[in-house]
N, C-alpha and C positions, 0 to 999 in steps of 0.2 A: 488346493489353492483357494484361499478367500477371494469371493467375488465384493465389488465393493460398487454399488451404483450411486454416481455423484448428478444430484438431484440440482439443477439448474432451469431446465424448462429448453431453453436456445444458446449457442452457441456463435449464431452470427456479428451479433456485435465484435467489437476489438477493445472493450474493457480490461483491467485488469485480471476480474475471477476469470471470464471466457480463459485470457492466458495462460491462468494458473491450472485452470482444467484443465487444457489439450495439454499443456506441459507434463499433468499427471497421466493422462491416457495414454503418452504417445513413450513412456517412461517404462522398457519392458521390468518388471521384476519379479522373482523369480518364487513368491508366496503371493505375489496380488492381483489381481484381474481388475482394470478398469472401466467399468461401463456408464453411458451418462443418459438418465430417462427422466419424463419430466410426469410428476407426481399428479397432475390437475387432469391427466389423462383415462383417469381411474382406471389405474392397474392394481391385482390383488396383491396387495404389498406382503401378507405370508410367505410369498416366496424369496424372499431375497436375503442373503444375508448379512447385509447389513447393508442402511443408506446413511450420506452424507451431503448432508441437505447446505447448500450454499448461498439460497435467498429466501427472505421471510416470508413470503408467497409460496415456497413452496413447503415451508414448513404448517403450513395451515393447513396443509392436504393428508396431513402426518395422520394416520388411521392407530401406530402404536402396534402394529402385526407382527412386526422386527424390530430388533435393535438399530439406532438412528444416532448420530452424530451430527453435532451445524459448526459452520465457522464464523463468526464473527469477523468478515475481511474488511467490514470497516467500522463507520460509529451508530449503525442504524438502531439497533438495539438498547439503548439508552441517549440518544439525541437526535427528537423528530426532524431534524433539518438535515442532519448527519453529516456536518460537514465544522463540529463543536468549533465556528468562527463565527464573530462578530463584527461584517462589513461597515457598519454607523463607525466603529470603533478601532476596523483595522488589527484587531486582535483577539484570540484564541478566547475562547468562553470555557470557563475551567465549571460551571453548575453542577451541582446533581441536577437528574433529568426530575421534574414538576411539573404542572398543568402551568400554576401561574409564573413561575421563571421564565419554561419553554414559549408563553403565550407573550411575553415580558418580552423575550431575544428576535420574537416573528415580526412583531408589531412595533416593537423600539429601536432594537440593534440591527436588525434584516435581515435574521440569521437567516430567513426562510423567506416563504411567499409572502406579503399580508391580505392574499385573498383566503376570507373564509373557507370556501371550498379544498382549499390546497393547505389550509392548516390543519383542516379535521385529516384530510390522505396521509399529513406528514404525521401526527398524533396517530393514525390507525397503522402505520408502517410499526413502531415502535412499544405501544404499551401493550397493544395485543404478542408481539412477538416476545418482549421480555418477560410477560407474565407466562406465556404458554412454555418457554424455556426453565422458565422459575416452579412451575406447578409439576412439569413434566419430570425434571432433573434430566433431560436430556445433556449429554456431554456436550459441552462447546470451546471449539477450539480457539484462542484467540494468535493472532499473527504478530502481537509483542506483550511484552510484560505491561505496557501501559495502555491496554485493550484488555487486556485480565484486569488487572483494578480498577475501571471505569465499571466493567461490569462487574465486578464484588462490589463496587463503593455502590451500585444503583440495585441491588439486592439478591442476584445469583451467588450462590454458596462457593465459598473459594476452593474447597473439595471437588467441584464439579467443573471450574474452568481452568485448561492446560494451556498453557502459553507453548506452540509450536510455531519457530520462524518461520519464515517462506527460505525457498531454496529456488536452486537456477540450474540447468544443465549447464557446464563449460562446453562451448565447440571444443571438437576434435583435435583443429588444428591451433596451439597454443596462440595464443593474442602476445604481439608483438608490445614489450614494454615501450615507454614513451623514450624516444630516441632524441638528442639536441637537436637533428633539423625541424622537428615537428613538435617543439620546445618553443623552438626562436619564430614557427609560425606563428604563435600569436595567439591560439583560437580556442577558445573557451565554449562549452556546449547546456546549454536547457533542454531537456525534454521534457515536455508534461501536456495536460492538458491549459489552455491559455485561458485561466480563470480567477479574478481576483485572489483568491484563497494560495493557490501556486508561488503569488511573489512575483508573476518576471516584472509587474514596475520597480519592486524595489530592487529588483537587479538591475535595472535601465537605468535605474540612476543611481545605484553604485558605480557602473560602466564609467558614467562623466568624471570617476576619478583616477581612475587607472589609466596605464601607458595607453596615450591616441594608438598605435599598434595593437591593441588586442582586440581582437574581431568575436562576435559572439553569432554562436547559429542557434535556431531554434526548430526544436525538432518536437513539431505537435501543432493541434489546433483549437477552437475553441471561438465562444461567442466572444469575450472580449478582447478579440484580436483587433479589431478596429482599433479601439480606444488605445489599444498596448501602443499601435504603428503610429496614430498620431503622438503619443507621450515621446514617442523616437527620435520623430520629428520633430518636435517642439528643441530635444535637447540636443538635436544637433547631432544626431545616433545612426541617421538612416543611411550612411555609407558605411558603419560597421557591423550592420547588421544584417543575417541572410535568414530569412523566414523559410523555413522548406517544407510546412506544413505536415500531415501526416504520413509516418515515413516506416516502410516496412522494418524487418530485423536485417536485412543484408545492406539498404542504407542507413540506419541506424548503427551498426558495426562499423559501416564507415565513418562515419561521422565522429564518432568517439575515438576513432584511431588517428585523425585528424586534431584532436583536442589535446591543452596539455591537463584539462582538470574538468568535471561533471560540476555541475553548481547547481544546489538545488535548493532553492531559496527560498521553502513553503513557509506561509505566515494562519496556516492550522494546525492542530497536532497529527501530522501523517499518522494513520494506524501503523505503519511499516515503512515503507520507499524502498519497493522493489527493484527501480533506480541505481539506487546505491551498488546495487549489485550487479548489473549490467554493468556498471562502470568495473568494479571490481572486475570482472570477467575482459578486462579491455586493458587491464592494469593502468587503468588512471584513478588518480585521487579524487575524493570527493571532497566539496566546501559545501556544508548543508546548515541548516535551521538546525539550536536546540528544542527539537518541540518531540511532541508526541514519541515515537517507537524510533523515531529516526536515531538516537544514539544508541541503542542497542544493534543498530546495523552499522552504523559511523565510529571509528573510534579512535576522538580525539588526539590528533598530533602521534598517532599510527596508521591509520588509513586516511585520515583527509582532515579537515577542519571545522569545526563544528564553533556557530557563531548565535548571537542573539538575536532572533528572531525582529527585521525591521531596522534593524541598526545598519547604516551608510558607511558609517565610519568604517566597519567592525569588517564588511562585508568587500567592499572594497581593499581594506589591508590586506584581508587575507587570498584574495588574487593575484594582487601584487607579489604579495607573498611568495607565491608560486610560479608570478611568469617571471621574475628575477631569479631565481633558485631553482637551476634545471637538476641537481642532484636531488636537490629536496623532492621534488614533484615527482624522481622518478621513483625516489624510494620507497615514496608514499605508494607511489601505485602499483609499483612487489608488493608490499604488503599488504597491499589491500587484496591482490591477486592470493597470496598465503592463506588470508584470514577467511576468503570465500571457501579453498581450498580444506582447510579448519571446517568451517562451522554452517558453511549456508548451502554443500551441494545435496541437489535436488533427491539423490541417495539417502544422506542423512536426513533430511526433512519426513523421507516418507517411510524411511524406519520408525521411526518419532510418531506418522499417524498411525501405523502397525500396532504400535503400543498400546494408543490410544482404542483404536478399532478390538482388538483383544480383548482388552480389558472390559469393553461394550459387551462385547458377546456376552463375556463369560458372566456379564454381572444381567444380561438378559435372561439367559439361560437358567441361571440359580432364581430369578425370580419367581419362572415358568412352575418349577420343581417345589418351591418354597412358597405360594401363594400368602396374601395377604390375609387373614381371617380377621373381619370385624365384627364384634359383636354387637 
């Protein structure tokens, strides 16, 4: 059994990687052993058989004793802000990563801080990490196809980065499709974090068009929750709407079983939207952004509805869409339930890093035996 130590440092938080790590720790299978140590520790890293490094911090600590793997779970790696949106502009920053572009998006567009201090951390987050991945060839996994070519278009060899989805355990006990009474409820569901880049104002005011009956909960929290409750209020929203702030996984199940469709309204390029898939796992449809990795989990007018990014019109229809059409929404939500079943369980994903981890070895090991000679 390959032991496999996934290099993050803490666990405390309730981010998405934390997630994504206990989800693989807690995941018994039956060639892989997972254990999670934190590199800045100075442990003698010859002993291990392979690490897979998940933040760029701790790939700095990388000594090269074993074979190593990182993931790429979002855009730090080629955009110091990491979050490739332009708040001045309300829209998606498509740049190659540069000194004076990136310095151009801090200072103009808001990608980022504009205190000097906190532009050189965001620039030290990313050009040391893409170059030390770039000089290294260390493998890097990314979690969509549009997270692999950000990082080929910014200079990582397209040979060396694997597009591996993210994956989900299904509960045990199958999740109940969406049913007409809980159709003609009305209620429509957000989770994320509450931060311009998310979209829930442009979902707040999509809301002002659709049937006064459709209730929206929101399930997350975040600094600009203020500004969200009064845009609420402004529009005349704050008796449809129910803030339930941070919400573990047994009321977040509920809450989606209660909903007739997930809406996920991000105005950046999600690296993924692991979202998508919780929904999936609940058999409701999703109505998301076309942006970033999200249609490689979304798939159009089969699993849910996928809309232009910012558009009222667009976004508002397609609710409608679904709280008038109880067969449509339910059908979407089988098959989004099918396509998880297909393509995104948390089984398949980590046969896919096996591959990946294999291949590590076996091309550490030939090195070991095959030494470089320069003369």
């Amino acid at each position: 059994m390959t032991t496999v130590h996934h290099c993050v440092g803490s666990l405390n938080s309730v981010g998405g990687v934390e997630t994504y790590i206990k989800s693989l720790t807690e995941y018994h299978h039956t060639s892989l052993s997972h254990e999670i140590i934190d590199l800045h520790k100075g442990v003698d890293q010859s002993q291990f058989e392979l690490l897979h490094i998940h933040t760029h911090y701790q790939l700095e600590a990388l000594t090269s004793q074993c074979p190593a793997v990182f993931t790429a779970h979002n855009h730090t790696i080629y955009c110091p802000s990491g979050t490739k949106y332009l708040p001045t502009k309300s829209s998606c920053c498509d740049r190659q990563m540069s000194v004076s572009g990136c310095l151009w998006g801090h200072l103009i567009d808001g990608c980022g801080s504009r205190k000097p201090q906190n532009i050189l951390k965001n620039f030290h987050n990313s050009y040391p990490t893409l170059h030390t991945l770039r000089d290294s060839k260390i493998p890097v996994i990314a979690v969509s196809d549009y997270v692999r070519n950000q990082a080929v278009r910014n200079g990582l060899s397209p040979e060396n980065v694997f597009t591996v989805h993210n994956g989900i355990s299904v509960p045990s006990v199958s999740a109940a499709p969406l049913d007409l009474s809980t159709h003609q409820n009305h209620r429509i569901l957000f989770t994320g974090r509450i931060v311009p880049y998310k979209g829930l104002d442009w979902l707040l005011k999509s809301l002002v068009h659709v049937n006064p009956r459709i209730h929206l909960d929101i399930a997350g929290e975040g600094w600009d929750q203020e500004r969200m409750e009064k845009l609420a209020k402004t529009l005349g929203l704050e008796n449809r709407i129910h803030w339930h702030g941070w919400c573990n996984a047994e009321k977040l199940n509920a809450l989606y079983q209660q909903c007739f469709t997930l809406v996920f309204p991000s105005l950046w390029h999600e690296p993924a939207g692991l979202v998508t898939l919780e929904a999936y796992a609940n058999c409701r449809p999703v109505i998301a952004s076309r942006l970033g990795g999200i249609p490689e989990y979304v798939s159009h007018q089969n699993t849910g509805i996928l809309v232009s990014a910012n558009d009222i019109k667009a976004l508002s229809s397609a609710i409608t869409e679904l709280a008038e059409n109880y067969l449509r929404a339910k059908q979407l939500g089988e098959q989004g339930y099918v396509h998880l079943l297909k393509n995104f369980m948390l089984e398949q994903h980590i046969q896919q890093l096996q591959e990946v981890y294999e291949k590590t070895i076996h091309k550490f090991n030939s090195s070991k035996h095959f030494p470089l000679v320069i003369e």
